[in-house]
PADO-712776 format. One record per residue (C-alpha): x, z, y. Coordinates in steps of 0.5 Angstrom, whole numbers. Example, Ala and Ser with C-alpha at 12.3 -4.5 7.8 and 13.67 -1.06 7.14 Angstrom:
BEGIN
<atom u="25" w="16" v="-9"/>
<atom u="27" w="14" v="-2"/>
END
This chain:
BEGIN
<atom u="-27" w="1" v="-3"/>
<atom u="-26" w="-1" v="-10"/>
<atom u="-22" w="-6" v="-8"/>
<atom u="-16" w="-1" v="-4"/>
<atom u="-17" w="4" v="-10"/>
<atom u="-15" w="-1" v="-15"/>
<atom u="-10" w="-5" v="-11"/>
<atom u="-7" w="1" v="-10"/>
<atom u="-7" w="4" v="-16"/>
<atom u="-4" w="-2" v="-19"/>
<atom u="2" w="-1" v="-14"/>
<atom u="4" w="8" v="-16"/>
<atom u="3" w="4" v="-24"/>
<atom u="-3" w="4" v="-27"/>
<atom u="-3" w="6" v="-34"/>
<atom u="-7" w="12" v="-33"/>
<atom u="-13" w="9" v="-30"/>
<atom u="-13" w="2" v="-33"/>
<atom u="-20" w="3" v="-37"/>
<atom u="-22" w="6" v="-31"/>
<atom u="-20" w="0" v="-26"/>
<atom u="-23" w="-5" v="-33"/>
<atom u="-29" w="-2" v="-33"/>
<atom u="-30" w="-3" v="-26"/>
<atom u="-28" w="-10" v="-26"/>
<atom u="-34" w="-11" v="-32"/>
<atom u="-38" w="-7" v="-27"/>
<atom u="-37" w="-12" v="-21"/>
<atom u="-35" w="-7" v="-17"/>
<atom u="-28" w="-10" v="-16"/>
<atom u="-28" w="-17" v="-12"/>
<atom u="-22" w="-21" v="-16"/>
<atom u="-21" w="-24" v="-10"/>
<atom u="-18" w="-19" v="-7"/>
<atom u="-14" w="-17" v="-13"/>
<atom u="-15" w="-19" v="-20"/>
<atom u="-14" w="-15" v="-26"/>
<atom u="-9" w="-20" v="-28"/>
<atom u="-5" w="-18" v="-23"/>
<atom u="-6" w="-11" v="-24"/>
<atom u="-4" w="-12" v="-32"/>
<atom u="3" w="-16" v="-29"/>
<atom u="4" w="-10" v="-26"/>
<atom u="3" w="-5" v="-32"/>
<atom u="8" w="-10" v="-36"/>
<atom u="13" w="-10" v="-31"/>
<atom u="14" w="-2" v="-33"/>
<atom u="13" w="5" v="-30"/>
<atom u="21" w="5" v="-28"/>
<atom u="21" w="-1" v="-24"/>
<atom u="14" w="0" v="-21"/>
<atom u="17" w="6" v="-18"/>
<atom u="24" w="3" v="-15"/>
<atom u="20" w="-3" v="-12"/>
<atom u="16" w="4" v="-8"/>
<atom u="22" w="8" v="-6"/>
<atom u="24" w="1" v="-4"/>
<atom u="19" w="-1" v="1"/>
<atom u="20" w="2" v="8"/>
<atom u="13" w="2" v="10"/>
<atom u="12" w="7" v="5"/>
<atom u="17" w="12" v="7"/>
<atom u="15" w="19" v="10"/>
<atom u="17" w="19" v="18"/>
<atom u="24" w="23" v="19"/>
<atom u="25" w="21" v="26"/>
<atom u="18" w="20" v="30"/>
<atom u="21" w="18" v="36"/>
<atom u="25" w="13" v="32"/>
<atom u="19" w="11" v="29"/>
<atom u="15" w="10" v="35"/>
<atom u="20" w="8" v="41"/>
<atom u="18" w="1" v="40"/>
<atom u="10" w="1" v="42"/>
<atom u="8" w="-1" v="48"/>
<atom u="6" w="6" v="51"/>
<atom u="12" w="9" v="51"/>
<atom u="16" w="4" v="52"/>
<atom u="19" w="5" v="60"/>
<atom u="17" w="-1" v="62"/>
<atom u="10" w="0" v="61"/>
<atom u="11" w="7" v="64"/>
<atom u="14" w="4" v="71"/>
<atom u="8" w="-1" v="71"/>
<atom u="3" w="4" v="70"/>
<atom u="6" w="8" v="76"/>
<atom u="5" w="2" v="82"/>
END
């Protein structure tokens, strides 16, 4: 669970929990191998503007405006599974 929050929190910029994730570390609470606190301080360095920009530029990250779009491509509602399924 520590390993996600920091992970994530690195992703959103994080200046306003870094003594948290840092006391988490000196816990062992994190496993640097999932995320070292190095990465977590390059993400800092690289800045709150450009942390944000590289998030608004990731496709995986956006909210879902057409849900039909955004699932056509799975198997279960492709119409060629829909016709097997019916022999």
């Amino acid at each position: 669970m520590w390993d996600t929050l920091v992970s994530y929190s690195s992703e959103l910029y994080p200046a306003e929990l870094l003594d948290d994730i840092e006391r988490a570390y000196e816990e062992g609470l994190v496993d640097p191998n999932y995320i070292r606190f190095d990465n977590v301080k390059r993400d800092l360095s690289m800045g709150k503007e450009r942390i944000l920009a590289r998030l608004a530029d990731n496709p995986h990250l956006r909210l879902v405006e057409d849900t039909v779009a955004e699932m056509g491509c799975w198997a279960c509602f492709r119409e060629d599974r829909a016709k097997k399924q019916h022999l």
